[in-house]
N, C-alpha and C positions, 0 to 999 in steps of 0.2 A: 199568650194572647191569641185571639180567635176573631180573626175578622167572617164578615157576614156583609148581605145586604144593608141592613138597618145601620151598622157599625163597618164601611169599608174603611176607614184609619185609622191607628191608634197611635198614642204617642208613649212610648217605655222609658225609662230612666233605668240605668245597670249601672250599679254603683260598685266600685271593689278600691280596694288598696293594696298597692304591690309592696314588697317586702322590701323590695332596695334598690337603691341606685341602681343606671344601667339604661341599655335600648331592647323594647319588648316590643315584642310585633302580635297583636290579639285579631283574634277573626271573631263576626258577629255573622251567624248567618240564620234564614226563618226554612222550613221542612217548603221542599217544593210541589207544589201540585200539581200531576198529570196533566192539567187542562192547562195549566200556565204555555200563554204564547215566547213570553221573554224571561228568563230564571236566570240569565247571566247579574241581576239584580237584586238577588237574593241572599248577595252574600257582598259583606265587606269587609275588607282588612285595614286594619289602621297601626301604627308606632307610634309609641310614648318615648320618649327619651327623660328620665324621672335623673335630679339631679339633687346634691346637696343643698346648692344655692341657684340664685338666678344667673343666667348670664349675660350681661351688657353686650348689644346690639348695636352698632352706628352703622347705616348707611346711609350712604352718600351717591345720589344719582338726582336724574332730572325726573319732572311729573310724566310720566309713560307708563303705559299697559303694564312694563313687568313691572314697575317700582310700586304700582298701585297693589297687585296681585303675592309681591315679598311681603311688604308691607299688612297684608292682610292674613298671610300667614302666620307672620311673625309676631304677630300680636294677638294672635289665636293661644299662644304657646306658651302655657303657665309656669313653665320654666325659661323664659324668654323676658326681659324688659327692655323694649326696642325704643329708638331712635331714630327718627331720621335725620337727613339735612339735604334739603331741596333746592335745588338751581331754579330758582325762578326768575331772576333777571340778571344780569351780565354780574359774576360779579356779588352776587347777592342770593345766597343760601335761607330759605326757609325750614325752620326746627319744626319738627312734629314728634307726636309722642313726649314720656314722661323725663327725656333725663337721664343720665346715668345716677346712681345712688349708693355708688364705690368710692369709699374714701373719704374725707374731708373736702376735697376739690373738687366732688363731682359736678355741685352747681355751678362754679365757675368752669369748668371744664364745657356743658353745656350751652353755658352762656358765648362762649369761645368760637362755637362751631357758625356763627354767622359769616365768617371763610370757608366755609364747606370742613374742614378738617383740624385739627387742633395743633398747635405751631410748636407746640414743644413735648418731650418725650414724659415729660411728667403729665399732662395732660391727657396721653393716651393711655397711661396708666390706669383711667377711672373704667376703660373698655376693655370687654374678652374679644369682642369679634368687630375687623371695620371689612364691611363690605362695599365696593367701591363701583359703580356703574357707568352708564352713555355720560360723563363728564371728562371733556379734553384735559390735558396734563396745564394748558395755559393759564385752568383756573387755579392753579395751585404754587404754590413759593418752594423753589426747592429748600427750604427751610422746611414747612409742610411735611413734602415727602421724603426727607430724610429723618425725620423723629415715624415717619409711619415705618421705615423699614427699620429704624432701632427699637417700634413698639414690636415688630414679630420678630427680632436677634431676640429678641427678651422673653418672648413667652408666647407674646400674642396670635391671633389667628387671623386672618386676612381671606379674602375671594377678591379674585376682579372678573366683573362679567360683561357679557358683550355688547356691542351698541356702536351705533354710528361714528361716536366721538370718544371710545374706548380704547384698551390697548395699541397696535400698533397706530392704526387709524385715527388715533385720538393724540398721537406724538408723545407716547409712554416709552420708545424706544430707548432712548439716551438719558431715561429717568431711573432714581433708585426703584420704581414700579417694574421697570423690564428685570432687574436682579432677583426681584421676591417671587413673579409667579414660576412657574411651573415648566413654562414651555418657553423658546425662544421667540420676540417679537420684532419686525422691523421700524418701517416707516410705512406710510401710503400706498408701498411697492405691494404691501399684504393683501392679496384678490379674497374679499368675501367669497363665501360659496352660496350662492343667490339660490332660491328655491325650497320648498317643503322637501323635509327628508325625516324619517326615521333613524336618529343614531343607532350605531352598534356598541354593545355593550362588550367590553374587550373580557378575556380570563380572567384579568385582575380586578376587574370591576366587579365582577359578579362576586366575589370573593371581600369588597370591601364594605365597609358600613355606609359609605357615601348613600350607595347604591340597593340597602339590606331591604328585599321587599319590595320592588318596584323592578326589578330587571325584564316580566313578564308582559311590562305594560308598552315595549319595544319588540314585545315577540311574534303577538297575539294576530287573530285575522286582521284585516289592512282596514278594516271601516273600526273597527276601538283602539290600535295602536295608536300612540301620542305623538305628532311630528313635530318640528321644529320651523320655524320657516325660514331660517338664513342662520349662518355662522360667519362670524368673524372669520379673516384671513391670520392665521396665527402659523408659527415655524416649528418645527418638530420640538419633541420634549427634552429636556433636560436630564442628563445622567444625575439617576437618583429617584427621580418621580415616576410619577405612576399614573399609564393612561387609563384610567376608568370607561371613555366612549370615544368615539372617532364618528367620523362623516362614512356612510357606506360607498361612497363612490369618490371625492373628492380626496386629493393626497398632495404630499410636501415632500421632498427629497427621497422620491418613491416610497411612502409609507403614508398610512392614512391618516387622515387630517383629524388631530388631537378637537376633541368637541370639549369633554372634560377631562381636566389631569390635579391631579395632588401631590404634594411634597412637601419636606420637610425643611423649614430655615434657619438658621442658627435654633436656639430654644422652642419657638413657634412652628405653626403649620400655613401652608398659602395653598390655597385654590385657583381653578381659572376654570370658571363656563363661558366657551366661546359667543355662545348665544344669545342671543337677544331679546328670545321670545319664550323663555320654560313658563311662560304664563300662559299660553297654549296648552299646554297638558291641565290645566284645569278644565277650562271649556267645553272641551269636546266632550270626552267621560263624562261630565257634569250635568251636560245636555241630552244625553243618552239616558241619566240616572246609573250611572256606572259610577266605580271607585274610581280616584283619581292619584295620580303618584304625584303631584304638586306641592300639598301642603309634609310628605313626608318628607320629599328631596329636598 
């Protein structure tokens, strides 16, 4: 392509198909011109994650910035069929998206989640991934959250992420939810780390897939790194898991404050991002016309 005066935009289609299953990381980038004032623009990198089948999505959080921002990712993601279930009034979860389509039960399954979460362990069955956000543990029956920690003994995959009425903060302490993530939670005692920061990407992070492809957007000069604006107050990790980021300044039993961690639970995998706001690393980058590490993480 050749732009000009007459023709300053063009619009291309790059068609390919990858040979298999797997996470591929492709760069597009256009030859830079000596006169160009800004060239960091020039170039972008993107991950496919290409699967055999689709994967069932449920999350479960209240209408806010990051739920709008997952939600738009995850529905972008042709290997993805998302779900939501929305706390819109006390008590009363609104469904979005198509459904799970696993099983015989997924439409009953579906129709179930107007409790935010599915009451028995057959029902979580029709989902690969429940991601669980800013909703306190009061919405939920410990009935509930004992079929969610025997969907991930079983197989399943699980995140809980940060927010006002989330983990410790949210009374997840004394729930089967404090056993599945990652890191240890309390009660109220848990101090957020209030303010914009830049995570640190630990050894092990840079090393895992969570993280393949985006470690650099943490590194870079301070006007395009991607900040965070607050973290959950959460307690050190868990013998066995694996800190991916930490807070650069903020710490828990002299050691830095776990942002994201990973680990393994019975059959399943569980996550935990402290934070409340990775919908932030869209915006900024996006508003520059820069690459954004959001819809990869």
């Amino acid at each position: 392509a050749t732009l000009s005066r007459q023709g300053p935009s063009q619009h291309l289609t790059l068609s390919f198909v990858a040979g298999s299953p797997g996470i591929f990381e492709y760069v597009v980038s256009a030859r830079e011109d000596p006169k160009e004032s800004i060239r960091e623009n020039n170039r972008r990198s993107f991950t496919i994650h290409i699967l055999d089948t689709k994967l069932e999505v449920l999350v479960v959080d209240r209408a806010r910035w990051e739920y709008k921002y997952l939600k738009m990712a995850l529905e972008q993601d042709p290997n993805i069929r998302f779900t939501g279930a929305v706390l819109t009034q006390k008590n009363l979860f609104t469904i979005q998206g198509g459904g799970p389509e696993k099983g015989d039960g997924g439409r009953a399954a579906g129709a179930a989640l107007g409790a935010g979460l599915p009451s028995t362990e057959d029902d979580f069955k029709n989902w690969d991934v429940v991601i669980l956000g800013d909703i306190p543990a009061e919405a939920f029956t410990l009935e509930q959250l004992d079929a969610l920690k025997a969907f991930v003994e079983n197989g399943g995959g699980f995140c809980a992420t940060g927010g006002d009425g989330a983990l410790g903060e949210g009374g997840y302490a004394s729930t089967p939810v404090a056993q599945l993530v990652p890191v240890e939670i309390g009660g109220h005692r848990d101090v957020p780390a209030a303010g914009p920061f830049v995570m640190s990407v630990t050894r092990e992070g840079r090393e895992h897939p969570v993280m393949q492809g985006i470690t650099r957007f943490f590194e870079g000069p301070g006007d395009v790194t991607c900040e965070l604006d607050s973290s959950n107050g959460i307690g050190s990790s868990k013998p066995g898991s694996s800190v991916l980021a930490v807070h650069p300044t903020a710490t828990v039993a002299g050691e830095p404050l776990p942002v994201i961690a990973v680990a393994r639970y019975g059959k399943g995998k569980t996550a935990v991002v402290a934070s409340r706001t990775t919908y932030t690393w869209h915006l900024k980058p996006r508003g520059l016309g820069l690459d954004s590490p959001h819809v990869r993480f």
